[in-house]
Residue frames relative to the residue before (quaternion, step in Angstrom):
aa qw qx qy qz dx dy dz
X 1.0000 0.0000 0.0000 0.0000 0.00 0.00 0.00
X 0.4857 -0.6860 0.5198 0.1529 3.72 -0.55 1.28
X 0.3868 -0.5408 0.7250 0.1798 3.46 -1.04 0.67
X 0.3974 -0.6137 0.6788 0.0689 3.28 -1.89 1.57
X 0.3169 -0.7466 0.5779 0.0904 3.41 -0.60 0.84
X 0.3170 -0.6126 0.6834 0.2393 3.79 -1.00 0.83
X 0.7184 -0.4830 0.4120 0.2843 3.77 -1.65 0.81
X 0.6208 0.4245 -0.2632 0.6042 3.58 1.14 -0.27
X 0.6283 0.3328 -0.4377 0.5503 3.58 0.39 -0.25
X 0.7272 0.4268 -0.3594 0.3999 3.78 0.38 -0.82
X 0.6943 0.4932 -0.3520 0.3883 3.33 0.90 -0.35
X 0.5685 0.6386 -0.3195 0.4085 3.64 1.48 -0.12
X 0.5471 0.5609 -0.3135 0.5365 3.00 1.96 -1.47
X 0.6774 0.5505 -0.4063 0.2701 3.98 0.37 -1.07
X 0.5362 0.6778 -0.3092 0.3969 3.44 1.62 -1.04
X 0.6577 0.6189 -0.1952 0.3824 3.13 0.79 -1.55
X 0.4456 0.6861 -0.3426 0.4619 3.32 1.42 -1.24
X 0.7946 0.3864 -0.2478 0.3975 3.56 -0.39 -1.40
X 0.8568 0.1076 -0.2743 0.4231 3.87 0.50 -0.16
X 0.4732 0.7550 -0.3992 0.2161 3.27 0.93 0.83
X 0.5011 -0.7196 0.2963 0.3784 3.70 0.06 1.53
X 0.7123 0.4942 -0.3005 0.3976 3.49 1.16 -1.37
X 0.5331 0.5889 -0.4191 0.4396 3.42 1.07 -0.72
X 0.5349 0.5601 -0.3937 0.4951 4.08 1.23 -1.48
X 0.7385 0.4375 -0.2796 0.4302 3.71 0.00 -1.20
X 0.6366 0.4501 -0.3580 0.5138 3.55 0.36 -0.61
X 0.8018 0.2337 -0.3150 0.4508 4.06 0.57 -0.46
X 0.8357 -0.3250 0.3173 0.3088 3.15 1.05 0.15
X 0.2996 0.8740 -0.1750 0.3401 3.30 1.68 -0.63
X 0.7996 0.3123 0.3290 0.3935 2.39 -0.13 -2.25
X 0.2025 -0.7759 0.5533 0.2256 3.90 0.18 1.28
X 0.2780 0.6609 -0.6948 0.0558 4.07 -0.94 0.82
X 0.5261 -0.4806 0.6480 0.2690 3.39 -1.62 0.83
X 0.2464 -0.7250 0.6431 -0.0019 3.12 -1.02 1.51
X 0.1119 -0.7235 0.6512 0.1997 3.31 -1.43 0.18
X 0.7906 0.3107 0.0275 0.5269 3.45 0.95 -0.76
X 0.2252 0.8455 -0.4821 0.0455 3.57 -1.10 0.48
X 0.2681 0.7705 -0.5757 -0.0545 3.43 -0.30 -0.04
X 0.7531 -0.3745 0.1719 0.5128 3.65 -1.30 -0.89
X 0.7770 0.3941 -0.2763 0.4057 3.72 1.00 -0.19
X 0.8027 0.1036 -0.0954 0.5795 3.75 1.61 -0.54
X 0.2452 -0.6715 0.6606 0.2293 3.15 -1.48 0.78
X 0.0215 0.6241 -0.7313 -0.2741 3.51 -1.71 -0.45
X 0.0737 0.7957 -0.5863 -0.1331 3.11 -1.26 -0.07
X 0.6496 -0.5870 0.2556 0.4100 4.09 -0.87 -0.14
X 0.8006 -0.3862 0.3738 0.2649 3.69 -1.14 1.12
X 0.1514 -0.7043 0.6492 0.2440 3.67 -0.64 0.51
X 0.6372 0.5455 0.0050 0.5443 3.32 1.42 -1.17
X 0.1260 0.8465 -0.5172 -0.0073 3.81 1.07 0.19
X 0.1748 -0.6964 0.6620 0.2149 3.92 -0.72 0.32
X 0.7358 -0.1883 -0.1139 0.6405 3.59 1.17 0.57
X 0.6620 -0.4838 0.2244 0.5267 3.50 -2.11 0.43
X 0.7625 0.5511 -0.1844 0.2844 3.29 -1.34 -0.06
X 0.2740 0.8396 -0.3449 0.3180 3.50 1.99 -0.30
X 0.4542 0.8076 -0.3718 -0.0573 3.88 -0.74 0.38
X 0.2111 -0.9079 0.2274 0.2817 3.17 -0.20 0.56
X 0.5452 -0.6683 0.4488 0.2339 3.74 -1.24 0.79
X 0.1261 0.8749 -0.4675 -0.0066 3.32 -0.75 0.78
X 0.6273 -0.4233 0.6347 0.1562 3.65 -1.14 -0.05
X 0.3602 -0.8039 0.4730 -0.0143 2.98 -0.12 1.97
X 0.6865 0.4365 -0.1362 0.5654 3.20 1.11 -0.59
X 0.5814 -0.6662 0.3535 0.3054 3.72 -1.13 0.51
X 0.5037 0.6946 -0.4714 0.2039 3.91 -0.11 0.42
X 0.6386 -0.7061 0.2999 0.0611 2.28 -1.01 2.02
X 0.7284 0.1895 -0.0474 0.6567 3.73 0.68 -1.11
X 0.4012 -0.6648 0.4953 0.3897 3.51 -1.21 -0.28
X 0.3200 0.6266 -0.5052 0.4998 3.89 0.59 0.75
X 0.7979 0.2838 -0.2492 0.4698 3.47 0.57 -0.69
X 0.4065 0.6368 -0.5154 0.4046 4.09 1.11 -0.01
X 0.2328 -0.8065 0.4672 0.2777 4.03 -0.83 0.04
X 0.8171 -0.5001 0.0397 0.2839 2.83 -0.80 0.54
X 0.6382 0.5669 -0.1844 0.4871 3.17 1.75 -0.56
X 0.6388 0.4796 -0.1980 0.5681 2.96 1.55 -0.87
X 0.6080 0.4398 -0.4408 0.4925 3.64 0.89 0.12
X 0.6152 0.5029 -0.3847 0.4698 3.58 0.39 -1.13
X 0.5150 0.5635 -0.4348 0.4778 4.26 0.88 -1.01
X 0.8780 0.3837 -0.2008 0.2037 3.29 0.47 -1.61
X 0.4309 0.6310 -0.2726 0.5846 3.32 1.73 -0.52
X 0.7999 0.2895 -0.3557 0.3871 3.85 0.45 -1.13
X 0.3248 0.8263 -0.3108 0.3394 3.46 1.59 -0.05
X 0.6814 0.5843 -0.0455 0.4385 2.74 1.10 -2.21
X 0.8131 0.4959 -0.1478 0.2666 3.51 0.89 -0.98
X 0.4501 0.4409 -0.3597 0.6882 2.74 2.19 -0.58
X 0.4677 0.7530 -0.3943 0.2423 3.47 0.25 -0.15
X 0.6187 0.5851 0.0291 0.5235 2.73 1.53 -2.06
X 0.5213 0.7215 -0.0833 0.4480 2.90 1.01 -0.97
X 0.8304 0.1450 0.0063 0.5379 3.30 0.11 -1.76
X 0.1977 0.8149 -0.2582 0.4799 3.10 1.30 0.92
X 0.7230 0.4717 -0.0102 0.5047 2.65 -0.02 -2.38
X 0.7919 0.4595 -0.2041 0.3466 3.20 0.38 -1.89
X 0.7798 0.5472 -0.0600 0.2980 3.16 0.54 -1.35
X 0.7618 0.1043 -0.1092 0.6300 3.36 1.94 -0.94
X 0.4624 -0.8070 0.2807 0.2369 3.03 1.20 0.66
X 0.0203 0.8320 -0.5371 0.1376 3.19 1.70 1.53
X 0.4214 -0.6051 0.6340 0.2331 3.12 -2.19 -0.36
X 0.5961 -0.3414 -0.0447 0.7253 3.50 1.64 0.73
X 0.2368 -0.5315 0.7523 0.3091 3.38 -1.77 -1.13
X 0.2930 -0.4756 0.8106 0.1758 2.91 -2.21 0.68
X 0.3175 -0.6223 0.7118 0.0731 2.90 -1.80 1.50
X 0.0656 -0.8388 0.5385 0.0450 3.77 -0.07 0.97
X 0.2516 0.7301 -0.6337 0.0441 3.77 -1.09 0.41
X 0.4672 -0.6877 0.5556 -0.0095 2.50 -1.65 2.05
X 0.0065 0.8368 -0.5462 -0.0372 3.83 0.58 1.07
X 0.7642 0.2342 -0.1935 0.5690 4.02 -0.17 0.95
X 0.7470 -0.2790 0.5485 0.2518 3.04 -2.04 -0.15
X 0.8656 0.4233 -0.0959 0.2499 2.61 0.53 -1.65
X 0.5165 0.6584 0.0024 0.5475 2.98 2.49 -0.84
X 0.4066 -0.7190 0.3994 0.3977 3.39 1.73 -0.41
X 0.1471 0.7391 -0.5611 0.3425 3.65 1.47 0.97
X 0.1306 -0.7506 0.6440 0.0699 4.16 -0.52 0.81
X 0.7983 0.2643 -0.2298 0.4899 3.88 1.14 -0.40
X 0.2619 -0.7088 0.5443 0.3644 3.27 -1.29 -0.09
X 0.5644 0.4670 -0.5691 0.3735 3.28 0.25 1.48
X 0.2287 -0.7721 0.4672 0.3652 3.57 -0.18 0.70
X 0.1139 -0.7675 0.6287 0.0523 2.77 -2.25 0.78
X 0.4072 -0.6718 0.5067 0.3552 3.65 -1.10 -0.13
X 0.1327 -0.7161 0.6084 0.3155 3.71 -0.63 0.03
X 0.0126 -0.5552 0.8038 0.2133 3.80 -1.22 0.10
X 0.1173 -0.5124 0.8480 -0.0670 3.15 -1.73 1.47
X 0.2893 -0.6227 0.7192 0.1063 3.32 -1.38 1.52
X 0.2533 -0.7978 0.5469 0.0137 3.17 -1.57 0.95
X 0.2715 -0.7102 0.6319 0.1504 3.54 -1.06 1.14
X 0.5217 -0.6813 0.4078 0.3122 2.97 -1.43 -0.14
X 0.6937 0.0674 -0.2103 0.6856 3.94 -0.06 0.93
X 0.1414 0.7874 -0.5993 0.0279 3.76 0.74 1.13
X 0.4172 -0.6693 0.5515 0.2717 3.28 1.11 -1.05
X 0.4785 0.6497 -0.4719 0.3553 3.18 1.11 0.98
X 0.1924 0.8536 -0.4834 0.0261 3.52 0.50 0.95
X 0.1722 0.8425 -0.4364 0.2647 3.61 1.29 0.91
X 0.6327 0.6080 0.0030 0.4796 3.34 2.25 -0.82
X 0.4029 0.7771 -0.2545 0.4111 2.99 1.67 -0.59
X 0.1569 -0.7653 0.6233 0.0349 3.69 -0.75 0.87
X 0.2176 -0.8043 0.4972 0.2421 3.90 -0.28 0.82
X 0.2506 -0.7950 0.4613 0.3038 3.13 -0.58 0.59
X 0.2057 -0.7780 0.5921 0.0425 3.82 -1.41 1.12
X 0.4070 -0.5250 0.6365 0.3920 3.76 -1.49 0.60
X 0.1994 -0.6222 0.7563 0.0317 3.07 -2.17 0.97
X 0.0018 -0.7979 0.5529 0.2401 3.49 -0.74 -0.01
X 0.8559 -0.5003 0.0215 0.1290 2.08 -1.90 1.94
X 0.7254 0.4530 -0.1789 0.4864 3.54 1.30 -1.15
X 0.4364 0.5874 -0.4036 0.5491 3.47 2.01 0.10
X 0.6509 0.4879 -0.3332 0.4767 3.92 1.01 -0.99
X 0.8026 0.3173 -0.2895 0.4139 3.65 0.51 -0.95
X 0.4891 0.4724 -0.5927 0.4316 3.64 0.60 0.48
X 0.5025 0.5779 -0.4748 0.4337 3.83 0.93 -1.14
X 0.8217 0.4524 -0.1909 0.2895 3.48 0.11 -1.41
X 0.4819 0.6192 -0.3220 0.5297 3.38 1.41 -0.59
X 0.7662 0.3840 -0.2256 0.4631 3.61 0.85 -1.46
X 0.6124 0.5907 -0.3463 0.3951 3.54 0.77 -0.63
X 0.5287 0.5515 -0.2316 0.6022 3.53 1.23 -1.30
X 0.5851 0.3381 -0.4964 0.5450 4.04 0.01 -0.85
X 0.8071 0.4244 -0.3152 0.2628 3.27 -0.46 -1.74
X 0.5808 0.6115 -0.2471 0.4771 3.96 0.55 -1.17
X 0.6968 0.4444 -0.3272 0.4582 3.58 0.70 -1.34
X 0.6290 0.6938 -0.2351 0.2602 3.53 1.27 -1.27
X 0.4458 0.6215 -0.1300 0.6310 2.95 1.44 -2.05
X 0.8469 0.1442 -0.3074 0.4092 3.96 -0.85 -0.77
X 0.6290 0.5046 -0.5106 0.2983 3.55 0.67 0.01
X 0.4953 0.7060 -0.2457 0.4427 3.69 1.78 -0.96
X 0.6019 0.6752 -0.1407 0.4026 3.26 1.24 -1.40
X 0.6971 0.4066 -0.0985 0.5823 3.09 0.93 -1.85
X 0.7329 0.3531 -0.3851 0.4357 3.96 0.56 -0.51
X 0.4990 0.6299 -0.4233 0.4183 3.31 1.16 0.06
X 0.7592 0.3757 -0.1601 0.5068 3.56 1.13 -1.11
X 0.5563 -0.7253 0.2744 0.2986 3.32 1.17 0.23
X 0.7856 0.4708 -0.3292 0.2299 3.41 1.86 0.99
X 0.5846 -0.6216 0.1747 0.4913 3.57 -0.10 0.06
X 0.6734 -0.5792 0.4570 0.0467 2.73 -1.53 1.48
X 0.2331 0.7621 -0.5940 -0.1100 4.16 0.23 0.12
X 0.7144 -0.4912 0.4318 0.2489 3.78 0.69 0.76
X 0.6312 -0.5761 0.3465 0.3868 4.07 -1.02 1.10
X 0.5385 0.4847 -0.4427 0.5283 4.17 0.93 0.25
X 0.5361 0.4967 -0.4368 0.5244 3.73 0.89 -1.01
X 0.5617 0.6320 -0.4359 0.3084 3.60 0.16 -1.60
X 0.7036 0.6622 -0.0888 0.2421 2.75 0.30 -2.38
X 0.7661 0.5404 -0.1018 0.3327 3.01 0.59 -2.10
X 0.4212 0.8222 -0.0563 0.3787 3.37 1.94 -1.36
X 0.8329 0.4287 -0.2759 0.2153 2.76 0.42 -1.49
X 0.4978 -0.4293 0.6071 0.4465 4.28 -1.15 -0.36
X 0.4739 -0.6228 0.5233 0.3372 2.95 -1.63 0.30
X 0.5033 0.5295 -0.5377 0.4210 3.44 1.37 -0.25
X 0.6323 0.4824 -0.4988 0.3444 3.77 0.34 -0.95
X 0.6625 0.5139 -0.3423 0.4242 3.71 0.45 -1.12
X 0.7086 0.3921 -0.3213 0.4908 3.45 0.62 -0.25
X 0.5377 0.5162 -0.3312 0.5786 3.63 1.26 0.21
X 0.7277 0.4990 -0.3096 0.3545 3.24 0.86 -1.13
X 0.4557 0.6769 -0.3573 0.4545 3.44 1.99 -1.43
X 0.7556 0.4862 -0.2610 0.3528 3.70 0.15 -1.82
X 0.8596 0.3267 -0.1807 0.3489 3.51 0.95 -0.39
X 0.4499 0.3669 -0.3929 0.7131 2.60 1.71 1.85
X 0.4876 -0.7777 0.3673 0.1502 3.05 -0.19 1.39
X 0.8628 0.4534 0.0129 0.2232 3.13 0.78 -1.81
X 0.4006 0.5997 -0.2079 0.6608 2.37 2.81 -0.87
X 0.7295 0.5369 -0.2421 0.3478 3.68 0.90 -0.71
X 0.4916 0.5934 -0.2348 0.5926 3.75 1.92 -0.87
X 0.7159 0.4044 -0.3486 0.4499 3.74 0.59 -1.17
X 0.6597 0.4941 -0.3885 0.4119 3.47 0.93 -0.69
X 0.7101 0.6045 -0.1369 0.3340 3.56 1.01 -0.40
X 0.6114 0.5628 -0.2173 0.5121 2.28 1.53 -0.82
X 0.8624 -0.0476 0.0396 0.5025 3.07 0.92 -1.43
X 0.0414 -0.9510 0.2564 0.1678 3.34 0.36 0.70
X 0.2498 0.7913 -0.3456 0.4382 2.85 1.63 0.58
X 0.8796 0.1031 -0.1245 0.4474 2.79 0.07 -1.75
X 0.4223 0.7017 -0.4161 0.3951 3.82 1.37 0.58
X 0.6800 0.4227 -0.2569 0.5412 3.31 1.68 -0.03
X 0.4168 0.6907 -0.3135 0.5008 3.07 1.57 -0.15
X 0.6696 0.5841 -0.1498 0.4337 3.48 1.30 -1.39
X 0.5148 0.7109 -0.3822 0.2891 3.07 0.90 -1.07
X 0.7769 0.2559 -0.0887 0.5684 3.47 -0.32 -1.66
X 0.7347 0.2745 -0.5159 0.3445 3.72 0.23 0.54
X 0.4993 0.5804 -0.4383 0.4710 3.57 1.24 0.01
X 0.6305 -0.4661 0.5503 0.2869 3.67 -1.46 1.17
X 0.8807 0.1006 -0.0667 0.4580 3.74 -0.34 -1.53
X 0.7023 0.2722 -0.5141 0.4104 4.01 0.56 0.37
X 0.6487 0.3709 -0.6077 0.2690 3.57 0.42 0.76
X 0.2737 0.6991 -0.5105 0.4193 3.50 1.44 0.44
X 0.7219 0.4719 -0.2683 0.4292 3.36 0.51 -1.93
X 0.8417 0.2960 -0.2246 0.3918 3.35 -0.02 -1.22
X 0.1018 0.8104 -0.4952 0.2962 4.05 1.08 0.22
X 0.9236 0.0462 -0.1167 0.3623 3.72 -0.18 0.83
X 0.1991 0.9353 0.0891 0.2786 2.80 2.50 -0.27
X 0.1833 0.7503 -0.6300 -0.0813 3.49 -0.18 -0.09
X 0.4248 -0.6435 0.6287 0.1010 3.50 -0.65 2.05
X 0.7576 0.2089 -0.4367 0.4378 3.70 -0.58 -1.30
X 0.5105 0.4297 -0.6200 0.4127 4.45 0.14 0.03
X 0.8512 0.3235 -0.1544 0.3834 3.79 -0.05 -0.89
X 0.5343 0.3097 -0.5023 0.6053 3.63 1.30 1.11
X 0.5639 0.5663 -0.4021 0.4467 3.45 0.82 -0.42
X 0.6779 0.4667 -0.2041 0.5300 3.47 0.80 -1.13
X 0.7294 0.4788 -0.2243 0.4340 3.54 1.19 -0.13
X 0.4714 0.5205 -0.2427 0.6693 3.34 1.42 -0.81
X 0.8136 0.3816 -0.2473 0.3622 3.57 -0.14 -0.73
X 0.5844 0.4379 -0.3248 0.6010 3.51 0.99 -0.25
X 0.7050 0.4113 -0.2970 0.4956 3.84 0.48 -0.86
X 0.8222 0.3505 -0.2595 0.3658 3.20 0.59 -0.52
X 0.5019 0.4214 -0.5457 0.5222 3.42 1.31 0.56
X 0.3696 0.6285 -0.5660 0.3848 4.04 1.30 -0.28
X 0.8045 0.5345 -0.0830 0.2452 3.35 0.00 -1.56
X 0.6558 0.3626 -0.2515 0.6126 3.16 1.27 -1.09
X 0.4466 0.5646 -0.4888 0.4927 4.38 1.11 -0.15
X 0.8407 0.3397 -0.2075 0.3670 3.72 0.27 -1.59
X 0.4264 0.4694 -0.5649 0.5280 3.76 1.63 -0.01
X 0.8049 0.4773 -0.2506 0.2481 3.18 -0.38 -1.01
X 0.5145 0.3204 -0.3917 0.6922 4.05 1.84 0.04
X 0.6373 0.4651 -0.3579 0.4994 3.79 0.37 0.29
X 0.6544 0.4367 -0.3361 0.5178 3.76 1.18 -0.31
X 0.7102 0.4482 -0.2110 0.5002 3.13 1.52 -1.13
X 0.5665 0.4748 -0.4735 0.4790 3.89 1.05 0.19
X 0.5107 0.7244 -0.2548 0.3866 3.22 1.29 -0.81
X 0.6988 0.4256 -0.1162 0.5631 3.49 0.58 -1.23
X 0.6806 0.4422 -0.3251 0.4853 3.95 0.59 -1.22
X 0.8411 0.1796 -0.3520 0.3694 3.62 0.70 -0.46
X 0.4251 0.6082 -0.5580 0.3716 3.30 1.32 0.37
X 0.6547 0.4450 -0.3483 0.5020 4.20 1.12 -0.84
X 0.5646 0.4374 -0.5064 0.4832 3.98 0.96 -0.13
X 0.6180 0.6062 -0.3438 0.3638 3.88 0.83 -0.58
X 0.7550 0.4282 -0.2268 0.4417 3.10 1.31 -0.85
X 0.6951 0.6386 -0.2483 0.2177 3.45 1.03 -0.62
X 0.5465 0.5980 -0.3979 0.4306 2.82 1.70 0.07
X 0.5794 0.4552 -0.4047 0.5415 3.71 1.52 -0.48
X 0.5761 0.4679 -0.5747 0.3448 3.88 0.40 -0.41
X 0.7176 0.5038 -0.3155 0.3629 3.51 0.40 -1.45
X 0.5276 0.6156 -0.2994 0.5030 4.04 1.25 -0.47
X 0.5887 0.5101 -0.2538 0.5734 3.48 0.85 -1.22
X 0.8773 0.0890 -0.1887 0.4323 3.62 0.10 -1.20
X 0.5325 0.4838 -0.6113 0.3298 3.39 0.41 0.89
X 0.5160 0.6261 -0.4123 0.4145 3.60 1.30 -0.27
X 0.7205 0.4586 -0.2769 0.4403 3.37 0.85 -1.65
X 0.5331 0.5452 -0.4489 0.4659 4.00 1.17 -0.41
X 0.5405 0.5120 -0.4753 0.4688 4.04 0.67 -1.17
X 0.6223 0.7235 -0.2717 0.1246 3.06 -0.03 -1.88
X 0.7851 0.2856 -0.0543 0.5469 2.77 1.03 -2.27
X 0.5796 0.4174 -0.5496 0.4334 3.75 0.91 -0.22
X 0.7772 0.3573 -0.4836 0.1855 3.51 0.33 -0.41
X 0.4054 0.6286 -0.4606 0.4779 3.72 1.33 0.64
X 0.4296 0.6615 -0.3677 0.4926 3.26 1.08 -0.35
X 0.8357 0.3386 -0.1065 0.4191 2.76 -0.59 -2.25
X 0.4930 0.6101 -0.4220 0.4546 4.29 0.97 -0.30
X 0.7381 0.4535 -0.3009 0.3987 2.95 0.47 -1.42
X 0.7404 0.4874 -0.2118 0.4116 3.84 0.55 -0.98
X 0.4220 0.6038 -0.4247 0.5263 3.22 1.74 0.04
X 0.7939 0.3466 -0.2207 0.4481 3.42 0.33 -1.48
X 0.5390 0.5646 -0.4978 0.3781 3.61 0.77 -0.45
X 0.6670 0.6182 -0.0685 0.4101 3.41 1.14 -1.28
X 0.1868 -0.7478 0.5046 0.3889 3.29 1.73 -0.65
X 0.3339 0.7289 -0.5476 0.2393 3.88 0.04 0.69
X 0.5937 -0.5741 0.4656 0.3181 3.84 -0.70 0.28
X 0.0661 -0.8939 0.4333 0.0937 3.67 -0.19 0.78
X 0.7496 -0.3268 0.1697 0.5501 3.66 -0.43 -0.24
X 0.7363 0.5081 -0.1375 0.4251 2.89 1.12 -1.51
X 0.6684 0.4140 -0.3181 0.5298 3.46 1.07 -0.78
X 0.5192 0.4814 -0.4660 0.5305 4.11 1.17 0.44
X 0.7069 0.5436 -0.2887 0.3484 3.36 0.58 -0.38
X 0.6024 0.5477 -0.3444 0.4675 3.32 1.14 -0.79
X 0.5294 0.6534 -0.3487 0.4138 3.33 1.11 -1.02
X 0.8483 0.2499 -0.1794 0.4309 3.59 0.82 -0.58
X 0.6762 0.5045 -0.3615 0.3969 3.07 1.35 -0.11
X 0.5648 -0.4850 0.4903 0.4532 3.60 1.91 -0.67
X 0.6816 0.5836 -0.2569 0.3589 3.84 0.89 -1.51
């Protein structure tokens, strides 16, 4: 949903218009190697490639950030993007692409026209320009985020819906909604919500009807189907990765050993040729180890 713009914001955006290279390229201006066009997006090819085949998607039209693109014209631009991807794949016989977008300043946006990049991808290209570092948050930093995101999100889909003329029943409706397959997606993609259930599933049903949002979730429900249906999938996970962990376990415990087996029998082989080779001495009447030794010992 696009952000309405007060006459002063649109008039800043109109300024912007007149010196904006992408805006030049898009009329024509500006020489760029095109790949794509129709009436609402262009792409064309990277002056600056971060690999072969780099290009970027744009928005015929000026907008700065991507909040302010509408809605039709985003969904265009995204499905754009995919045949993109696509003709990619096909064409340079990538191994995927990262669709990157630098939405702000603050985001590492360098224009004020927004764009997409598709950056075909090799394997070991060595593009680590992408790389997200991971950092510790604490925990009571994450649930205020989430508290605010939820307010704000809940706000946005209710606007949305009165825009489209339907009713709104509010983050319980949401809730209430859901499949049991989705809830069981939703479980896996929370880790911690997923461990407690594993751990104990007992007392994770126990929880249920005293927790605010999982007796929402589970509201019409049959819980012991959708911990059952959990447990059982994780726990054939678990008992697969004990068992490639028993079985690395063992392969390098027999690579550890084989260098003493093969030591052992190369000794016991010396050993026995040189009982051998004794024995044909004396058959022979030859001087053996033993019959040098006495010589020095007297014996």
């Amino acid at each position: 949903m696009a952000i309405k713009l007060s006459p002063e914001q649109q008039k800043a955006i109109e300024e912007q218009k007149t010196n904006c290279p992408f805006c030049k390229i898009v009329n024509g201006e500006i020489p760029a190697k095109k790949v794509y066009e129709d009436a609402d997006v262009q792409a064309v090819m990277d002056i600056n490639p971060a690999s072969r085949g780099h290009m970027l998607v744009m928005p015929k039209e000026h907008y700065p950030i991507m909040p302010l693109i509408p809605d039709k014209t985003f969904e265009h631009l995204f499905s754009v993007t995919q045949e993109l991807c696509s003709a990619a794949h096909d064409g340079l016989l990538s191994a995927g692409s990262t669709v990157f977008i630098a939405n702000g300043a603050a985001a590492g946006q360098q224009s004020q026209h927004f764009l997409l990049h598709v950056i075909p991808r090799e394997n070991g290209d060595h593009l680590s320009m992408l790389d997200v570092p991971v950092k510790e948050v604490d925990l009571k930093d994450i649930d205020k985020l989430h508290n605010d995101l939820r307010t704000n999100l809940t706000i946005m889909l209710r606007n949305h819906l009165k825009q489209m003329g339907k009713p709104f029943g509010g983050e319980q409706g949401i809730l209430e909604s859901m499949t049991p397959e989705k809830l069981i997606a939703l479980i896996e993609a929370n880790p911690p919500i997923l461990e407690i259930l594993l751990t104990n599933p007992e007392e994770f049903k126990q929880l249920i009807p005293k927790h605010p949002q999982l007796s929402v979730m589970f509201k019409g429900k049959d819980a012991d189907a959708i911990i059952s249906a959990l447990v059982k999938k994780h726990g054939v996970r678990k008992k697969k990765e004990a068992k490639k962990t028993e079985k690395n376990a063992e392969e390098k415990a027999s690579e550890e050993e084989r260098p003493v087996e093969q030591a052992e029998e190369q000794t016991h082989y010396e050993t026995a040729a040189e009982k051998e080779q004794e024995k044909d001495q004396k058959e022979e009447g030859k001087p053996t180890i033993d019959d040098i030794a006495r010589l020095f010992t007297g014996k």
